[in-house]
N, C-alpha and C positions, 0 to 999 in steps of 0.2 A: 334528541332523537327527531328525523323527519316528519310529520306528520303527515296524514295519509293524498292529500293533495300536492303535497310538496314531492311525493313520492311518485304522483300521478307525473307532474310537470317533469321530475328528470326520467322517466321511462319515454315519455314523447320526443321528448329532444335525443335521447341515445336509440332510438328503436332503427334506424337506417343504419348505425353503427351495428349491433348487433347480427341487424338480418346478414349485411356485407360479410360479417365473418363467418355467421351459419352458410351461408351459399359457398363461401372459399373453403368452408369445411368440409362440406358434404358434397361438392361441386352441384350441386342441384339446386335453383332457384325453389321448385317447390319442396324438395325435401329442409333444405335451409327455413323456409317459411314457415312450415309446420313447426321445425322444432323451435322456432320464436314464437311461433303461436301458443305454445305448449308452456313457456318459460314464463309468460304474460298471464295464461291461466291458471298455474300456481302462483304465481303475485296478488291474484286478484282474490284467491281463494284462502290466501295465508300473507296477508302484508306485514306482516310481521318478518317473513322474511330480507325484505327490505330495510327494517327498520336496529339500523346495526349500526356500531363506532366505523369510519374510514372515508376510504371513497367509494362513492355512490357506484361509479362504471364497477368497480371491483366487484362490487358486491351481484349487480347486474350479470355480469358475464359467471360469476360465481353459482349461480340459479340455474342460469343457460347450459353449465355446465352440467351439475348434479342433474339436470333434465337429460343432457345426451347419454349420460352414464346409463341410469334407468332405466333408460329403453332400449339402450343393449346392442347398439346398431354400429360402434365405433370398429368392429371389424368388419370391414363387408367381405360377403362371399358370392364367388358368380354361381349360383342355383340356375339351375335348368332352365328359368325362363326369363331368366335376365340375358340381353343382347348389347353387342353396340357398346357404346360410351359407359354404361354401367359395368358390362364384362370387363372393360380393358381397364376401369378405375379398380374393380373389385380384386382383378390379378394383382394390381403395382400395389394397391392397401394390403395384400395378405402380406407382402416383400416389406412391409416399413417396421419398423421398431412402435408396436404398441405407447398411441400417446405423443409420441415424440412431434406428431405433424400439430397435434394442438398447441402443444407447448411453442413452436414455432409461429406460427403463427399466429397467439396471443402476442408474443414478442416482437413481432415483425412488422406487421399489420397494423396491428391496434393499439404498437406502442407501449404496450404495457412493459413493466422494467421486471427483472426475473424475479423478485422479491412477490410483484402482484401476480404474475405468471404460476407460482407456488402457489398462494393464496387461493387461486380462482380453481388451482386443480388437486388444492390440498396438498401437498408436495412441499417441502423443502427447498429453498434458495438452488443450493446445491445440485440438487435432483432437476429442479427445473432448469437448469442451466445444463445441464449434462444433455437432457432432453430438446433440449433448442439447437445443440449443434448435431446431436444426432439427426434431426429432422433434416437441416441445414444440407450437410451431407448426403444424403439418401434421397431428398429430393435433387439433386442436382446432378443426379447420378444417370446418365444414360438416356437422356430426354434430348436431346440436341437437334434442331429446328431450323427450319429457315421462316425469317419473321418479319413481316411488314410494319412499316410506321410510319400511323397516319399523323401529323404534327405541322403546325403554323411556326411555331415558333424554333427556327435554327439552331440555337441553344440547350433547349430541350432537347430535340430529335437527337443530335449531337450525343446530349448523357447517356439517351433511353441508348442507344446505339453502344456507345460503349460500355456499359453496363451487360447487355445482353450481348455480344461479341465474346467478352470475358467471360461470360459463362458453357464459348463453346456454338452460339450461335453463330449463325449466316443473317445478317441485315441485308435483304432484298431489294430494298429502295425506300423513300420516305415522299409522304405523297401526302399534300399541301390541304387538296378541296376535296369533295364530293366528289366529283368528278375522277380528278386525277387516283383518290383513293379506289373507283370501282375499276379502271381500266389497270390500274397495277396489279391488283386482282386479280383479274382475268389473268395477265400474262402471268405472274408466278404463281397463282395457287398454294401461298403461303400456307405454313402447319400453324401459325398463328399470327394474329391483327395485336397492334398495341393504336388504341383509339383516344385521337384529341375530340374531345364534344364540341368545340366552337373553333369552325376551321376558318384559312387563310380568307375566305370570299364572303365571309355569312354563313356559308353553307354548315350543316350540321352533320358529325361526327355518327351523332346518332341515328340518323338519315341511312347514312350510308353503312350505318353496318344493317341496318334494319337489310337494305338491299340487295348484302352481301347472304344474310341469312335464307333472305327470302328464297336463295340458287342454293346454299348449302348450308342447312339449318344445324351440321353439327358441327362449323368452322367456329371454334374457339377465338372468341376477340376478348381485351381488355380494354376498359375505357379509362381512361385518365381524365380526371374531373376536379375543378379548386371545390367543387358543390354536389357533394356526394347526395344530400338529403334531398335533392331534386332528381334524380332517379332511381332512390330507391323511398317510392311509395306505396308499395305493394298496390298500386292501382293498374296495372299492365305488365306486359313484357317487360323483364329487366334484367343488367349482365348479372351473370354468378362471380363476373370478377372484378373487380373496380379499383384502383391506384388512384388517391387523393392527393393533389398537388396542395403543397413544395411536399415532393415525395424523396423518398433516401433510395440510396442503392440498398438494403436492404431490403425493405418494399417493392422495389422493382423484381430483385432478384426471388423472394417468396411467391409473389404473385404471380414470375411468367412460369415459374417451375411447378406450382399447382395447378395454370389451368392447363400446360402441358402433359400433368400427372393423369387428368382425367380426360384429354383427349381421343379419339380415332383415327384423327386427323394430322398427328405427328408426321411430319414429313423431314428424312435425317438430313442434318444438313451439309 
């Protein structure tokens, strides 16, 4: 059994992994944060939870889990004084098959194989598999976009492009720097960003969505990063959506249909 430092040392090193899936859960940077804060404070209250036969991530995201349950939040509803990007998440979440969006997205994301997917959400191989393509499905259902991509490398841009095509998307152009990234911008007013963090020139990926935000604070961008744990440090602003290179069309495909799912900014393509 791990001991309780050893316990400490893999919750540090997995904590940027966890928050990444709480934010693509809940599309909310601070709602995602809290419920990682929440999953950290029963660890720390009861390590024993922790200390179990398997793999470690399993058991992690298995906590995180039994935390979202708990607090009872997994259906959202638009209440009267929710507006905006919360309304239009809270309509498309009442339309999903209970569940199904976690089971996909532990699968897709996070890589976990449908065995650990079970595991983490107490479910059966079977169930959980059942649950991954229902999710699959339903999120890809009616969301169709026109979508900008910001990318250095030709290759890439090339996948991300046909990946999102196939699902139905319009590629509006693919834009290299800083620069070329804010004037594309302007002219399409894309329904969503797919963001390189270190572009053609130097310039920074993250720069420039900052700049994009800064005119339209609820334009849905994802970043694509080899180095995820360098923006997600809970020390500032950070995306709700993030694709980790060498990434799958799987991952591409969960990721642009979630931050789709909770956008305002859908524009059809």
């Amino acid at each position: 059994m791990p001991d309780d430092s050893t316990i400490v040392g893999h919750i540090e090193e997995n904590l940027p992994y966890l928050r990444r899936y709480a934010r693509a859960l809940t599309g909310s940077q601070t709602r995602g944060d809290a419920l990682a804060a929440s999953t950290l404070e029963a660890i720390i209250t009861d390590m024993s939870l922790m200390r179990t036969e398997g793999r470690f991530l399993v058991r992690f995201f298995a906590v995180f889990h039994s935390i979202w349950i708990a607090q009872g939040d997994t259906n959202t509803r638009a209440d009267g004084d929710v507006e905006g990007e919360e309304r239009i998440a809270a309509a498309r979440l009442d339309k999903l098959t209970p569940r199904a969006r976690e089971a996909l997205l532990l699968k897709v994301m996070e890589q976990f194989s449908v065995e650990e997917v079970g595991e983490i959400m107490d479910l059966s191989a079977e169930d959980a598999r059942d649950l991954v393509r229902i999710g699959a499905n339903e999120l890809d259902s009616g969301l169709a976009s026109n979508i900008m991509i910001v990318e250095d490398e030709p290759l890439i841009a090339m996948d991300l492009e046909a990946i999102v095509s196939a699902l139905g998307h319009k590629v509006v152009g693919n834009a290299r720097t800083h620069e070329e990234a804010l004037s594309m911008f302007d002219t399409h007013q894309p329904g969503l960003v797919l963001m390189d963090v270190h572009l053609a020139d130097g310039s920074s990926g993250a720069d420039a969505a900052a700049d994009i935000l800064e005119k339209w604070p609820d334009q849905p961008i994802i970043f694509i990063t080899a180095y995820p744990e360098r923006l997600l440090t809970g020390q500032r602003a950070e995306p709700a959506f993030l694709i980790t290179k060498p990434f799958t069309e799987e991952q591409v495909r969960a990721t642009v249909s979630q931050a789709l799912f909770f956008s305002e900014r859908t524009v059809p393509a």
